[in-house]
N, CA, C and O atoms as a Tripos MOL2 file, in Angstrom:
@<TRIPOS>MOLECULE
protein
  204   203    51     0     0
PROTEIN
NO_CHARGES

@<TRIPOS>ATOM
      1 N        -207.7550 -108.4420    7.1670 N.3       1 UNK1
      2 CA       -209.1380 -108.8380    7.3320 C.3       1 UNK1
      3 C        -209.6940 -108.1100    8.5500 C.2       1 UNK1
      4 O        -209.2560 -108.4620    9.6450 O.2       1 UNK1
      5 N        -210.6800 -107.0590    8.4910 N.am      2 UNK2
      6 CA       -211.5580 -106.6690    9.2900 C.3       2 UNK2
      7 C        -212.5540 -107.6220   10.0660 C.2       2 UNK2
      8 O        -213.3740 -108.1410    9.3070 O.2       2 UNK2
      9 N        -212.7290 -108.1150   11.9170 N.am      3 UNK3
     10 CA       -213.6520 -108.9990   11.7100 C.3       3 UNK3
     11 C        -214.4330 -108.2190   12.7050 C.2       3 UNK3
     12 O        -213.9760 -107.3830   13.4850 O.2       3 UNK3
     13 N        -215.6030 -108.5760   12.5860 N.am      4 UNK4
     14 CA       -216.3470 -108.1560   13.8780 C.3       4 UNK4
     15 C        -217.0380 -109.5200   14.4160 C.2       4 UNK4
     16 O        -218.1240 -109.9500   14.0260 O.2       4 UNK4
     17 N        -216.0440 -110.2260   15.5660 N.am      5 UNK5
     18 CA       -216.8800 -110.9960   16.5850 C.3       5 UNK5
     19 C        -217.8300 -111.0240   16.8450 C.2       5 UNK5
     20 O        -218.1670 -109.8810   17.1550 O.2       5 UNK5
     21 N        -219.0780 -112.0900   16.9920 N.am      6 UNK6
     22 CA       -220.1570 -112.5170   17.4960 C.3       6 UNK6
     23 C        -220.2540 -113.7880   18.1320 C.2       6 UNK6
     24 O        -219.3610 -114.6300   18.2190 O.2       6 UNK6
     25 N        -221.2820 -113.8430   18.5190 N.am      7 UNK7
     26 CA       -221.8920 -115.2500   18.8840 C.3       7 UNK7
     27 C        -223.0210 -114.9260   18.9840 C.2       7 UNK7
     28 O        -223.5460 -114.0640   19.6890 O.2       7 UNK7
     29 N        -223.7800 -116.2210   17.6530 N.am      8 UNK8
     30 CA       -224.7980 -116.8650   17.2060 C.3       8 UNK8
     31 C        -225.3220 -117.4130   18.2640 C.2       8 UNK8
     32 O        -224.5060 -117.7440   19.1250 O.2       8 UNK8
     33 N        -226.9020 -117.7020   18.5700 N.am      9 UNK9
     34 CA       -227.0700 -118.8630   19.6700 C.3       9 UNK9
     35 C        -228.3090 -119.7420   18.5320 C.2       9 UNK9
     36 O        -229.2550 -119.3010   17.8790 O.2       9 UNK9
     37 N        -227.8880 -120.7820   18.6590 N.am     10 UNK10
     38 CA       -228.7260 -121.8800   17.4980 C.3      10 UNK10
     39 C        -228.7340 -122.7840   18.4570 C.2      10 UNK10
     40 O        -227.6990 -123.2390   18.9440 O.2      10 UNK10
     41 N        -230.4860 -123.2880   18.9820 N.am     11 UNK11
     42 CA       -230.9340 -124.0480   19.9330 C.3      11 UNK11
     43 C        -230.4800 -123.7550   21.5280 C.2      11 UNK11
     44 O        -230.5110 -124.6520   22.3700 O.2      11 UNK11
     45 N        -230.2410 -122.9800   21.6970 N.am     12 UNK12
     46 CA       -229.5940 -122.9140   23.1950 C.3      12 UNK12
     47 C        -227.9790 -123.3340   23.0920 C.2      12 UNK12
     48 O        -227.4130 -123.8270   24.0680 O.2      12 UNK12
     49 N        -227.3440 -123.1180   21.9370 N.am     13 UNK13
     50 CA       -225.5620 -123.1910   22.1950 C.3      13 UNK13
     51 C        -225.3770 -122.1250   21.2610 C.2      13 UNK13
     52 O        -226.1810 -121.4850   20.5830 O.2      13 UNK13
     53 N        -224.2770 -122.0860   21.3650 N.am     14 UNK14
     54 CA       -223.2830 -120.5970   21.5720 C.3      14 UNK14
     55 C        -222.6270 -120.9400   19.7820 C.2      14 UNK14
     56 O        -222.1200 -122.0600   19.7150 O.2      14 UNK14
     57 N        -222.6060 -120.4350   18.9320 N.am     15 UNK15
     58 CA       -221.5210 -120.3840   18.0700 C.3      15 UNK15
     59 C        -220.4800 -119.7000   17.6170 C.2      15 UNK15
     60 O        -221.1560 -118.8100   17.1010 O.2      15 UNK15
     61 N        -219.3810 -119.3840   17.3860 N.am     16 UNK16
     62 CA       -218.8450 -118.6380   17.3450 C.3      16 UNK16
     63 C        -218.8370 -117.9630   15.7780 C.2      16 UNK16
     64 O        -218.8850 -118.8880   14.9660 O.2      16 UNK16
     65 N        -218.7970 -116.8110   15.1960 N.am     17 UNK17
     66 CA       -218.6750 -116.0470   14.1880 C.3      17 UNK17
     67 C        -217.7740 -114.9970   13.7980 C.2      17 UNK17
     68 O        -217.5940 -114.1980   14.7170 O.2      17 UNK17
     69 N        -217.1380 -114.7270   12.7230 N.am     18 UNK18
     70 CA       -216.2610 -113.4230   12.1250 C.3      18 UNK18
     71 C        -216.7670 -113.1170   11.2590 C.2      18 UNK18
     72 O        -217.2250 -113.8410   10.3760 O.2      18 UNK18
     73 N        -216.7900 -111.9130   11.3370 N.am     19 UNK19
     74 CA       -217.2830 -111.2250    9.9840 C.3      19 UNK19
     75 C        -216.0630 -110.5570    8.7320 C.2      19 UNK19
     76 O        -215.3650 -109.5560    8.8880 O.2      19 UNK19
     77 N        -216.0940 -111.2920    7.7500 N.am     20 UNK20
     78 CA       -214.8150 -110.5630    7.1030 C.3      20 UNK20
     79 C        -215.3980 -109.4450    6.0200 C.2      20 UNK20
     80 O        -215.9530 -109.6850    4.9480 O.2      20 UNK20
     81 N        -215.1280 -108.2430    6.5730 N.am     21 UNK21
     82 CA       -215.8720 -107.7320    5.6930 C.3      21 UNK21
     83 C        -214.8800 -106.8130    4.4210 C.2      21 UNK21
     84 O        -215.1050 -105.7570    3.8300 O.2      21 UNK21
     85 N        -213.9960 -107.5640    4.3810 N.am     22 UNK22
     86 CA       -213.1760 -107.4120    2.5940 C.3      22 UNK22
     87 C        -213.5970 -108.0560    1.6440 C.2      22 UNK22
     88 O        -213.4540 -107.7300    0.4660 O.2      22 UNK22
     89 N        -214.3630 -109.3920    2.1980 N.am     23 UNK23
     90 CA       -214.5640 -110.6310    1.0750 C.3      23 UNK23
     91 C        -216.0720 -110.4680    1.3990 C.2      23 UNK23
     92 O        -216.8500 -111.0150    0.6170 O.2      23 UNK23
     93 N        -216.6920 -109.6390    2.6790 N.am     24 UNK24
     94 CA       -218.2810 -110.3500    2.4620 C.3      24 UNK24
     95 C        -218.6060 -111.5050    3.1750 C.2      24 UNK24
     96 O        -219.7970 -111.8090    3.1180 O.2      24 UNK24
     97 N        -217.9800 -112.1350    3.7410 N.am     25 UNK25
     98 CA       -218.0980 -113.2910    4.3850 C.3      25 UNK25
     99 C        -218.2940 -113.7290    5.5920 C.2      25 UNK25
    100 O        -217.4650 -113.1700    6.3110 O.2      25 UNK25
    101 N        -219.0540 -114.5450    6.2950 N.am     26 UNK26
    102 CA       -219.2620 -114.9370    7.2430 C.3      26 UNK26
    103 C        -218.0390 -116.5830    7.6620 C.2      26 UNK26
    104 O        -217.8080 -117.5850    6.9850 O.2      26 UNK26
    105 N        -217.6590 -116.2580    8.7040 N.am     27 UNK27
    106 CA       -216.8990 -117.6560    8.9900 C.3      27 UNK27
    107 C        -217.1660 -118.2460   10.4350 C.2      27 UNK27
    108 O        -217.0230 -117.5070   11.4100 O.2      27 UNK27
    109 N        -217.4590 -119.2460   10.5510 N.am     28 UNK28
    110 CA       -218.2050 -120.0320   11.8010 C.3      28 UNK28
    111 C        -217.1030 -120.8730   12.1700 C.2      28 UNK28
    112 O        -216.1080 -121.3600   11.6320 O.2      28 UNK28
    113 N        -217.6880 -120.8560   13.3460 N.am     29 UNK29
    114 CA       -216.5420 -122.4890   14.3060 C.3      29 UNK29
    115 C        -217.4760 -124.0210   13.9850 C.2      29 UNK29
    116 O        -218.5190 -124.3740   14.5350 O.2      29 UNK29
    117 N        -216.8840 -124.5610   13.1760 N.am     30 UNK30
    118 CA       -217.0500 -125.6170   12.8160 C.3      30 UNK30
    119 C        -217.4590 -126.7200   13.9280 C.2      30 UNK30
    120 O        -218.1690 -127.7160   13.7880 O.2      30 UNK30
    121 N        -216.7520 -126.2070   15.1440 N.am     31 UNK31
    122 CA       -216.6350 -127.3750   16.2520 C.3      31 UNK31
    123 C        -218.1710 -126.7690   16.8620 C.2      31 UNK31
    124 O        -219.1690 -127.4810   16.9730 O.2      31 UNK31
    125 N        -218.1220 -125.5660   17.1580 N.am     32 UNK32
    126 CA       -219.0510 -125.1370   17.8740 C.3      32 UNK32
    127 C        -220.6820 -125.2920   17.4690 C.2      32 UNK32
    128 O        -221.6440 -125.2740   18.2360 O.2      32 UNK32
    129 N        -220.6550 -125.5290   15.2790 N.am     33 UNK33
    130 CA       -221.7440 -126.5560   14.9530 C.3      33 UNK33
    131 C        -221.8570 -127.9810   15.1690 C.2      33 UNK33
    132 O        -222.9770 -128.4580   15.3490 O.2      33 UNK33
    133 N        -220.8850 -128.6790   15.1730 N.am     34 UNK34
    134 CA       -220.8290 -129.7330   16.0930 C.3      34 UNK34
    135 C        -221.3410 -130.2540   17.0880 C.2      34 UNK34
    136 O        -222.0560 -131.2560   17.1230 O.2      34 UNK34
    137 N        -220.9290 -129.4680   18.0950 N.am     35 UNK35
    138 CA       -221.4830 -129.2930   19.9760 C.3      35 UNK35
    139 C        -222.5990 -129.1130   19.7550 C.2      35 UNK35
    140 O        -223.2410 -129.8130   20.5370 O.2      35 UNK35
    141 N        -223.4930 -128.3420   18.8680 N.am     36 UNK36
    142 CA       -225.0930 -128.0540   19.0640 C.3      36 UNK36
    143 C        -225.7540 -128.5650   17.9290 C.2      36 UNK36
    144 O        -226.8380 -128.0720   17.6180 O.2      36 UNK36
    145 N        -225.2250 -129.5520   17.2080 N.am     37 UNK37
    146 CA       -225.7690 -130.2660   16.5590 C.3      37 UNK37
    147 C        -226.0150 -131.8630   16.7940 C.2      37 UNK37
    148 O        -226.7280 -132.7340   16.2950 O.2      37 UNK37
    149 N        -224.9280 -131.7610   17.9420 N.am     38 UNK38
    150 CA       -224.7290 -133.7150   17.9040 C.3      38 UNK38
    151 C        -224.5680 -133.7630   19.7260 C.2      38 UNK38
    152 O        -224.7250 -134.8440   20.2940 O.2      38 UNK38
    153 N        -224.3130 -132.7640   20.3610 N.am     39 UNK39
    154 CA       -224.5380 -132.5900   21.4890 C.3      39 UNK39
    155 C        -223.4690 -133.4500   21.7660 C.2      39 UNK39
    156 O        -223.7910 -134.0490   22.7920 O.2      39 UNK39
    157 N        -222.4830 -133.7860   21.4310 N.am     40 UNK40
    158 CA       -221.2560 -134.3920   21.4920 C.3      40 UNK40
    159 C        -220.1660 -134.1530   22.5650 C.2      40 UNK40
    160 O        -219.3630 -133.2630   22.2840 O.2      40 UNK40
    161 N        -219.9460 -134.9880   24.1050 N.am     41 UNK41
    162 CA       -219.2070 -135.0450   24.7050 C.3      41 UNK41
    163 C        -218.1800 -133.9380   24.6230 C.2      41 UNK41
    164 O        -218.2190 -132.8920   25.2700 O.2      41 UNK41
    165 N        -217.1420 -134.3410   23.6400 N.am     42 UNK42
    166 CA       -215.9100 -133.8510   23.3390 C.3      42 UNK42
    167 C        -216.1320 -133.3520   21.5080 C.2      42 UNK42
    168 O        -215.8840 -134.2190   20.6710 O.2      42 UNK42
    169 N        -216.4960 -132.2510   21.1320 N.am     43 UNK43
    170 CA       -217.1470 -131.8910   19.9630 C.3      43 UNK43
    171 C        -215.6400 -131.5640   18.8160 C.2      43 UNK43
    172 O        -215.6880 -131.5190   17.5870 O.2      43 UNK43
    173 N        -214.7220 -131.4240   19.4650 N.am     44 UNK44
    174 CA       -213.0640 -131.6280   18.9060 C.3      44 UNK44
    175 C        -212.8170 -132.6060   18.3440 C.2      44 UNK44
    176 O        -212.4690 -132.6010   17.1630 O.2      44 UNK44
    177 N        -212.9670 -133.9320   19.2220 N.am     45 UNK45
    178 CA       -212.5830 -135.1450   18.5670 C.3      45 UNK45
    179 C        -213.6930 -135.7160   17.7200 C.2      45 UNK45
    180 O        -213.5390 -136.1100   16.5650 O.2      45 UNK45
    181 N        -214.6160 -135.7230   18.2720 N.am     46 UNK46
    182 CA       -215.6330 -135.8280   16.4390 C.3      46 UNK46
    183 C        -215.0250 -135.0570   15.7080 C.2      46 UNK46
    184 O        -214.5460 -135.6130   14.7190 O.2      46 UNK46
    185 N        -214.8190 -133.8290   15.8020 N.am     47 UNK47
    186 CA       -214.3440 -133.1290   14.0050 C.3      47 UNK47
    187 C        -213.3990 -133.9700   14.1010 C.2      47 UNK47
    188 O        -213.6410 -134.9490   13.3960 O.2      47 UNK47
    189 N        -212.3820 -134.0500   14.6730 N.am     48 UNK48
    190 CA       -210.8640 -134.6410   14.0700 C.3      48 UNK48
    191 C        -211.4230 -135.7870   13.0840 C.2      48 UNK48
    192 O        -211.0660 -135.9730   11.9200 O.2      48 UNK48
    193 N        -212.5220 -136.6170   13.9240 N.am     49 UNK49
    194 CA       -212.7260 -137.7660   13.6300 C.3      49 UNK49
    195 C        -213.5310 -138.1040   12.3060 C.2      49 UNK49
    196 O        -213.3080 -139.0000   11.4910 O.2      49 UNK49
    197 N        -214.4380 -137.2290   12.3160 N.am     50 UNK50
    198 CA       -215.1230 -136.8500   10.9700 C.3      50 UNK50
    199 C        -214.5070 -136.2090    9.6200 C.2      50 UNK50
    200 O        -214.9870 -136.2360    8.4870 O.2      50 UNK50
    201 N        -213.6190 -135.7780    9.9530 N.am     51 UNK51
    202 CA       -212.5610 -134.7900    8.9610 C.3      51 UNK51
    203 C        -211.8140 -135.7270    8.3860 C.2      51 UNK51
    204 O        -210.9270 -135.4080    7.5940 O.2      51 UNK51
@<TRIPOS>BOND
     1     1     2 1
     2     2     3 1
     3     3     4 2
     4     3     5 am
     5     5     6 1
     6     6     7 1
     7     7     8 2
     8     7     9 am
     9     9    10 1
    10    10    11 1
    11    11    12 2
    12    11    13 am
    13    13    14 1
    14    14    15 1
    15    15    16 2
    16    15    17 am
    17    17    18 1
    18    18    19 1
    19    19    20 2
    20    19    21 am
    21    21    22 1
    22    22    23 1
    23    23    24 2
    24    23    25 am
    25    25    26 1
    26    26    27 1
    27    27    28 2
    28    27    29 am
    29    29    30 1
    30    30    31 1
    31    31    32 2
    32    31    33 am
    33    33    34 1
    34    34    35 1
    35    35    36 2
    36    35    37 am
    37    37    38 1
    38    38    39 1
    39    39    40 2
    40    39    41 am
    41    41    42 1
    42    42    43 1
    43    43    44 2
    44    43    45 am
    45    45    46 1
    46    46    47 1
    47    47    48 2
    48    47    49 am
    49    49    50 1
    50    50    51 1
    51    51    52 2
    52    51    53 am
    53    53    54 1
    54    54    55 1
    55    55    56 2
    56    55    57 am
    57    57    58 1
    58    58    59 1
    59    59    60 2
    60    59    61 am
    61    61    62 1
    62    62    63 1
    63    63    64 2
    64    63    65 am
    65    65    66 1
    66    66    67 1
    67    67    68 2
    68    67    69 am
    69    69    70 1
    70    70    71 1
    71    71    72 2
    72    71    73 am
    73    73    74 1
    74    74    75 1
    75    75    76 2
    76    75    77 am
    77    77    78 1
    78    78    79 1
    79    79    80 2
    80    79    81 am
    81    81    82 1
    82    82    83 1
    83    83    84 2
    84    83    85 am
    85    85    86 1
    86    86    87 1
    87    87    88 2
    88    87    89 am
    89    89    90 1
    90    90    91 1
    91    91    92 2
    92    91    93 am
    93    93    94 1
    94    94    95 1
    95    95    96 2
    96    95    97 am
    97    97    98 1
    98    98    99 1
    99    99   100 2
   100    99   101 am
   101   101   102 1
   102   102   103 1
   103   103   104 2
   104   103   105 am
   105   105   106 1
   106   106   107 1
   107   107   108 2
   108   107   109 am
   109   109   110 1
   110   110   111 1
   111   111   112 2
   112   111   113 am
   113   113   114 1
   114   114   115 1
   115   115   116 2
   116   115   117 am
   117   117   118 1
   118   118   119 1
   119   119   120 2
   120   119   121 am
   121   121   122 1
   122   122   123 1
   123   123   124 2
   124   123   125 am
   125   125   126 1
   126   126   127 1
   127   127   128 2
   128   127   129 am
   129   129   130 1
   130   130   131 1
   131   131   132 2
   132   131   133 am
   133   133   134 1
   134   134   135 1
   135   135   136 2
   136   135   137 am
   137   137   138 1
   138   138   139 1
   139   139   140 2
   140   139   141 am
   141   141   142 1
   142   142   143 1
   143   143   144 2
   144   143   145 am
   145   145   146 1
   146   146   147 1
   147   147   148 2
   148   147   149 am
   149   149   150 1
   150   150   151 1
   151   151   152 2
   152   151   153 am
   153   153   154 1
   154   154   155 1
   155   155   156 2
   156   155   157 am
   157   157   158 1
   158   158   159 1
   159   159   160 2
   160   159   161 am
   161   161   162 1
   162   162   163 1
   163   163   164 2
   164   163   165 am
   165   165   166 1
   166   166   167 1
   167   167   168 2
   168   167   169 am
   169   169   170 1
   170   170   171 1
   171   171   172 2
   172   171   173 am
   173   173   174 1
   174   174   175 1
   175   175   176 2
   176   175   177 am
   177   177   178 1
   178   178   179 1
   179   179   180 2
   180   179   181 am
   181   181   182 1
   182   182   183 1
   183   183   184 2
   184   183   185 am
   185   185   186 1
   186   186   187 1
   187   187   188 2
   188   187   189 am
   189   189   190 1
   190   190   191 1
   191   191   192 2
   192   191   193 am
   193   193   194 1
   194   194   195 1
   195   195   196 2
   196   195   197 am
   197   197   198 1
   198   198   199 1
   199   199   200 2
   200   199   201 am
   201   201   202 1
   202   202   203 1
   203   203   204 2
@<TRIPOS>SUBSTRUCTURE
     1 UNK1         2 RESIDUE 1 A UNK
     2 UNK2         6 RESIDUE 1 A UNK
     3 UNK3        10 RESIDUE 1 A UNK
     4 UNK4        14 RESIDUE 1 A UNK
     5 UNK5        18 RESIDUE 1 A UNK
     6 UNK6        22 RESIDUE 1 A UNK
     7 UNK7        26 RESIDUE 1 A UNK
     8 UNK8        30 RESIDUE 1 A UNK
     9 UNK9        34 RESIDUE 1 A UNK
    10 UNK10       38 RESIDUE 1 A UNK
    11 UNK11       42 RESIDUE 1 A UNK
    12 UNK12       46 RESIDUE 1 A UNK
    13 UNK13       50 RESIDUE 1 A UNK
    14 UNK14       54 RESIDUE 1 A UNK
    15 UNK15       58 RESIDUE 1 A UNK
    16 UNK16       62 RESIDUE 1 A UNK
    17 UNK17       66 RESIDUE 1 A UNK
    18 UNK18       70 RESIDUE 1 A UNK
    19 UNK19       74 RESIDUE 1 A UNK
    20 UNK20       78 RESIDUE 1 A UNK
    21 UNK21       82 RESIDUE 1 A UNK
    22 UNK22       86 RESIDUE 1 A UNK
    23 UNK23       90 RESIDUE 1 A UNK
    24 UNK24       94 RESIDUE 1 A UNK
    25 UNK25       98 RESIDUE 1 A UNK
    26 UNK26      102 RESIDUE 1 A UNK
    27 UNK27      106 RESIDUE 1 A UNK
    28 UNK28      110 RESIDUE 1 A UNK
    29 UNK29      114 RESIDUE 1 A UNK
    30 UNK30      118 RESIDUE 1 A UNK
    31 UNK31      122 RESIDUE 1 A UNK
    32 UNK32      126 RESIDUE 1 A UNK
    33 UNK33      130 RESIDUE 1 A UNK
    34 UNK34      134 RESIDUE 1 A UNK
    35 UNK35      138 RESIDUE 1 A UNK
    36 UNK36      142 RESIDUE 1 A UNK
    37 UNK37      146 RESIDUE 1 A UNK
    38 UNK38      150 RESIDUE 1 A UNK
    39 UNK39      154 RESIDUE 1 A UNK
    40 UNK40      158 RESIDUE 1 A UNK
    41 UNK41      162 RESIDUE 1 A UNK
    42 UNK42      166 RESIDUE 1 A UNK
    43 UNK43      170 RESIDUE 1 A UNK
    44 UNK44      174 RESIDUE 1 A UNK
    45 UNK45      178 RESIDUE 1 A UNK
    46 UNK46      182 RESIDUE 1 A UNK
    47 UNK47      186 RESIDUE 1 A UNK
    48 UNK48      190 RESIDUE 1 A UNK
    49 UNK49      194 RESIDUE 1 A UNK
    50 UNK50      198 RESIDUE 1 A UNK
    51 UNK51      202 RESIDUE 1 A UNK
């Protein structure tokens, strides 16, 4: 998998991104929509917790 690193900024936080470009695809940090969606303390243990 080829990726090329980024970071997204959605509202003033940081997201993290890969680009896979065998499949075409974009893949995000799940936690890091989290943190700038729910503004969540500890944005880890919500996912654990939500998952």
């Amino acid at each position: 998998m080829t990726k090329k690193d980024t970071i997204k900024i959605f509202e003033d936080g940081a997201i993290s991104t890969a680009w896979d470009s065998d499949n075409e695809k974009w893949y995000i940090s799940i936690v890091d929509v989290i943190s700038v969606l729910t503004q969540s303390i500890d944005p880890a243990a919500y996912w654990r917790k939500l998952k």
